[in-house]
C-alpha positions in Angstrom: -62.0 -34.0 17.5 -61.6 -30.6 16.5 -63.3 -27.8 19.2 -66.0 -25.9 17.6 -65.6 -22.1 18.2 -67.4 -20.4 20.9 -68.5 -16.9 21.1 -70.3 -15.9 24.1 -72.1 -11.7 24.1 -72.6 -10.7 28.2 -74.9 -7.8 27.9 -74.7 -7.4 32.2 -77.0 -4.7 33.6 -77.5 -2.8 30.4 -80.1 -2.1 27.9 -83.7 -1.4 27.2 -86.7 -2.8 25.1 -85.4 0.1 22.4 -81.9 -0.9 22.6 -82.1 -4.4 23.0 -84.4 -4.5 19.3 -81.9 -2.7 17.9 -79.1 -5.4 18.6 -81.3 -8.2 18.1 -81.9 -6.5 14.4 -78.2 -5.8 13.6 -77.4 -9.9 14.9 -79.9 -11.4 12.9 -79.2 -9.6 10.1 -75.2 -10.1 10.5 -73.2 -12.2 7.6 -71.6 -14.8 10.0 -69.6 -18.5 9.9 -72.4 -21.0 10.2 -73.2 -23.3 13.5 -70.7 -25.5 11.9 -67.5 -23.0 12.4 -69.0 -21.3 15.7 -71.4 -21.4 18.3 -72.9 -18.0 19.4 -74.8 -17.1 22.8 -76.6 -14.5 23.8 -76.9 -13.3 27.5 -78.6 -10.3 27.4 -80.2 -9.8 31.4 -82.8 -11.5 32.9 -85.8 -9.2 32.1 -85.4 -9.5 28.0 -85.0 -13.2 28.1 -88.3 -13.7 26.9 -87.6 -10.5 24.5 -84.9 -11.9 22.8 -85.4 -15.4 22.6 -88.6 -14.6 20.8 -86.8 -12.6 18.0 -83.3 -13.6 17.9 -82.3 -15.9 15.1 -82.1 -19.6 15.3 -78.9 -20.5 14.8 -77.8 -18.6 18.0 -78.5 -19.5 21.5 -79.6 -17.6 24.6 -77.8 -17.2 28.1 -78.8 -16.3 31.6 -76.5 -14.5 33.6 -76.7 -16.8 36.6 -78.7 -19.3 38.7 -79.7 -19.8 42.0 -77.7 -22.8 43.7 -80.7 -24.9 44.2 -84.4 -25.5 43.4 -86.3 -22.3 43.9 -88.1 -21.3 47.1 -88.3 -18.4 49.3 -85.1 -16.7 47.8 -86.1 -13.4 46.4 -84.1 -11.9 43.7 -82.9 -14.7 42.6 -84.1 -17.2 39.4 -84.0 -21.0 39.3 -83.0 -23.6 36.8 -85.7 -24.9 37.0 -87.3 -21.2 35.4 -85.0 -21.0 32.8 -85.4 -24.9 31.9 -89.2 -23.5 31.5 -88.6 -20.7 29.6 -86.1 -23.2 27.3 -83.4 -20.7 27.9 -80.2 -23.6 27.5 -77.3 -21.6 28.8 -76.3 -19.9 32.0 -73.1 -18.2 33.0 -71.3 -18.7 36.5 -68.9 -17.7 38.8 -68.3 -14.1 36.6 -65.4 -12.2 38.6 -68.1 -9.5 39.1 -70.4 -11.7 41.4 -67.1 -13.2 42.7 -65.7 -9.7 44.0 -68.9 -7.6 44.3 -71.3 -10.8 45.9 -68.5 -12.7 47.2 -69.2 -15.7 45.6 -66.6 -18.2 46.6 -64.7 -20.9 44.9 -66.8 -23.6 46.3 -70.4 -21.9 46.1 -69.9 -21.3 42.6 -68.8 -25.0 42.0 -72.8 -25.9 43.8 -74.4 -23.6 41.0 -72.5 -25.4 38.2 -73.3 -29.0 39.4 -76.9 -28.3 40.0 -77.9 -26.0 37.0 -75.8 -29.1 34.9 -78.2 -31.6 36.9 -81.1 -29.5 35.8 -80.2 -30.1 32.2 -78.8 -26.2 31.4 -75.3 -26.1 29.7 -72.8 -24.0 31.8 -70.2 -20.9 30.7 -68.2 -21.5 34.3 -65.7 -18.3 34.6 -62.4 -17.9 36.2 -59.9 -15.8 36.7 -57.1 -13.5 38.6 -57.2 -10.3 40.2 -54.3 -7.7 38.9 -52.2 -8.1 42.1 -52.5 -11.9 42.0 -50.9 -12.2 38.5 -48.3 -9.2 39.9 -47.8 -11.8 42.7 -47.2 -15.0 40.1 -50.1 -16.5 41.6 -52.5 -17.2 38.4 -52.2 -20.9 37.3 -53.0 -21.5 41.4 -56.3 -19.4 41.4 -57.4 -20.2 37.8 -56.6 -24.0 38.9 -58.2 -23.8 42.6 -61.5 -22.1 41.0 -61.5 -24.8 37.9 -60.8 -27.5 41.1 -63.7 -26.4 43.3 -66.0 -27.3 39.9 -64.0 -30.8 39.1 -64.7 -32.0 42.7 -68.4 -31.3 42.0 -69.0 -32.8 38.8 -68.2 -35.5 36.1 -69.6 -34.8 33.0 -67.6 -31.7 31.6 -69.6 -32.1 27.8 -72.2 -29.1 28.4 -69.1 -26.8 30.5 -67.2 -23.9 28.3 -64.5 -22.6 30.8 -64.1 -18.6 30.5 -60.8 -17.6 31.3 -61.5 -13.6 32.5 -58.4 -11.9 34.1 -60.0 -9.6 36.2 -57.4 -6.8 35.4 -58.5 -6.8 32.0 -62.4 -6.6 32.3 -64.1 -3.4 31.1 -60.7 -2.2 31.7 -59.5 -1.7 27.8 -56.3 -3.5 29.0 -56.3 -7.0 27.5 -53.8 -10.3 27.9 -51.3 -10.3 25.5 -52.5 -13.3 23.1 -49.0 -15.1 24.2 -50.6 -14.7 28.1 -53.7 -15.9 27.3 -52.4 -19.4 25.2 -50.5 -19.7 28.0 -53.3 -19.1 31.0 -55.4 -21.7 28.6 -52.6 -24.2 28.0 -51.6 -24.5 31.5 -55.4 -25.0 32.1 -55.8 -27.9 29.9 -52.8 -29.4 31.4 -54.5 -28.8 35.0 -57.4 -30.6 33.4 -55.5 -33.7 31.7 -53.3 -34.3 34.9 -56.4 -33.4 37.7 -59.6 -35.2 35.6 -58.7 -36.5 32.1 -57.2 -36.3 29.2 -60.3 -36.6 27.0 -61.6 -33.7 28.8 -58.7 -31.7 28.5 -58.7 -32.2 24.5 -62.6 -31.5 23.8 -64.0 -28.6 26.6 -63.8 -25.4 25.3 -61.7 -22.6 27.7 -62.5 -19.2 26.0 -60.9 -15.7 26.4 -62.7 -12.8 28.1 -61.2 -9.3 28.7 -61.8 -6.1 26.7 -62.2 -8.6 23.4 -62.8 -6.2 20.6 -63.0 -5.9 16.6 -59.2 -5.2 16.7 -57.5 -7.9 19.1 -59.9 -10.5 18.3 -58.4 -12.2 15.2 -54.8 -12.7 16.8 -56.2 -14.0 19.8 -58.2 -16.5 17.5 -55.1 -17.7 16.4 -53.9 -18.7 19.6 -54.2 -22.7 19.6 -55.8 -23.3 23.2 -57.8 -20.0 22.3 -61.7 -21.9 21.6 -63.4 -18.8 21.6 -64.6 -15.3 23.5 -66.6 -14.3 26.4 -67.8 -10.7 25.5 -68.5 -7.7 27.5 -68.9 -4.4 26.0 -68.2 -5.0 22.7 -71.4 -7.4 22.2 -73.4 -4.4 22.7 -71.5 -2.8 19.5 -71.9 -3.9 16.0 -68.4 -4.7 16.0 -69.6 -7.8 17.9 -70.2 -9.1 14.2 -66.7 -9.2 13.4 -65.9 -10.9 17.0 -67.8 -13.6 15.4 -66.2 -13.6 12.3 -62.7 -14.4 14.3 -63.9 -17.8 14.4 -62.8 -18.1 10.6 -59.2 -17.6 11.8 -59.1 -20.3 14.8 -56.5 -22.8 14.3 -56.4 -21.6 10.5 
């Protein structure tokens, strides 16, 4: 069964009501492949949830930016599953290299927040990736496959995980893998996954590219046949997001 393409926007910690409109507007009124060719989600940060979900169009989703590890309590700062099963907000993305490095989120803690926001019925964009001086060192298919390992150990059903393959070295960075690293990061991964949990789940979950993705590197990157799709920074905040989208038409094509 063929992968549908995915196409995830991470707004992080930007925006404001004015701003975030003003995407919302140019989105919904973008000429894009339907839910058939590609699935789109939204993570704009936690405050404009509400915001966007209201306004944005239907045939794209909507994405947190993270979860707490368990059922919610005397944790300030921090937002449950169980919250954004309330608000019917279906996605939430883990383990980004930025709460990795800057929170020091480790291997196995982020593993806990995938099982339990999957238990809690929200669908998971689980990210991994390498520093600059562990690819230097030839270390990447170990730390992409010990992060990806940490998850396996902790869950069994893989059918609402997208895996996000983010080199560190190339977020917000401009620099970006070569398409020929990235189908082979993603190749190697779905070998990791037929050997280390199964081949069916190796052929259908989605592993996606994130990493200065833009309007101009997107469509060979499409190409790429392990390639299922994008994890977006920057860009998603620029109309050129539309044509990020529009990639999909190329995938496998």
């Amino acid at each position: 069964m063929a992968r549908k393409f995915f196409v995830g926007g991470n707004w992080k910690c930007n925006g404001t009501v004015a701003e975030v409109n003003k995407i919302v507007k140019l989105l919904n009124e973008a000429d894009v492949p339907s839910e058939d060719v590609v699935e789109v989600v939204i993570s704009p940060p936690f405050v404009f949830l509400p915001q966007v979900k209201a306004v944005l169009r239907s045939d794209f989703a909507v994405a947190a930016q993270n979860a707490w590890v368990r059922k919610g309590g005397a944790y300030t700062g921090e937002i449950s599953a169980e919250m954004l099963i309330n608000l019917e907000i279906p996605w939430v993305i883990l383990g980004h290299s930025e709460r990795r490095a800057l929170l020091k989120e480790s291997n196995e803690f982020v593993a806990d927040k995938v099982a339990y926001a999957l238990s809690q019925g929200l669908k998971v964009i689980a990210c991994i990736g390498e520093t600059l001086e562990q690819r230097e060192a030839g270390e990447t298919l170990n730390v992409v496959s010990e992060q990806t390992k940490a998850i396996a150990e902790k869950i069994k059903d893989w059918s609402n995980v997208v895996l996000a393959y983010e080199p560190v070295w190339a977020i917000g960075t401009g620099k970006v893998a070569t398409p020929v690293q990235a189908q082979e990061v993603h190749a190697d991964l779905r070998s990791w996954l037929a050997t280390n949990v199964s081949s069916e789940v190796a052929e259908s979950v989605r592993i996606i590219y994130g990493g200065s993705v833009n309007a101009g590197n997107c469509v060979e990157l499409a190409g790429q046949p392990d390639v299922d799709g994008f994890l977006v920074g920057g860009a998603s905040l620029k109309a050129e997001f539309v044509d990020i989208i529009r990639s999909a038409l190329v995938s496998k094509s």
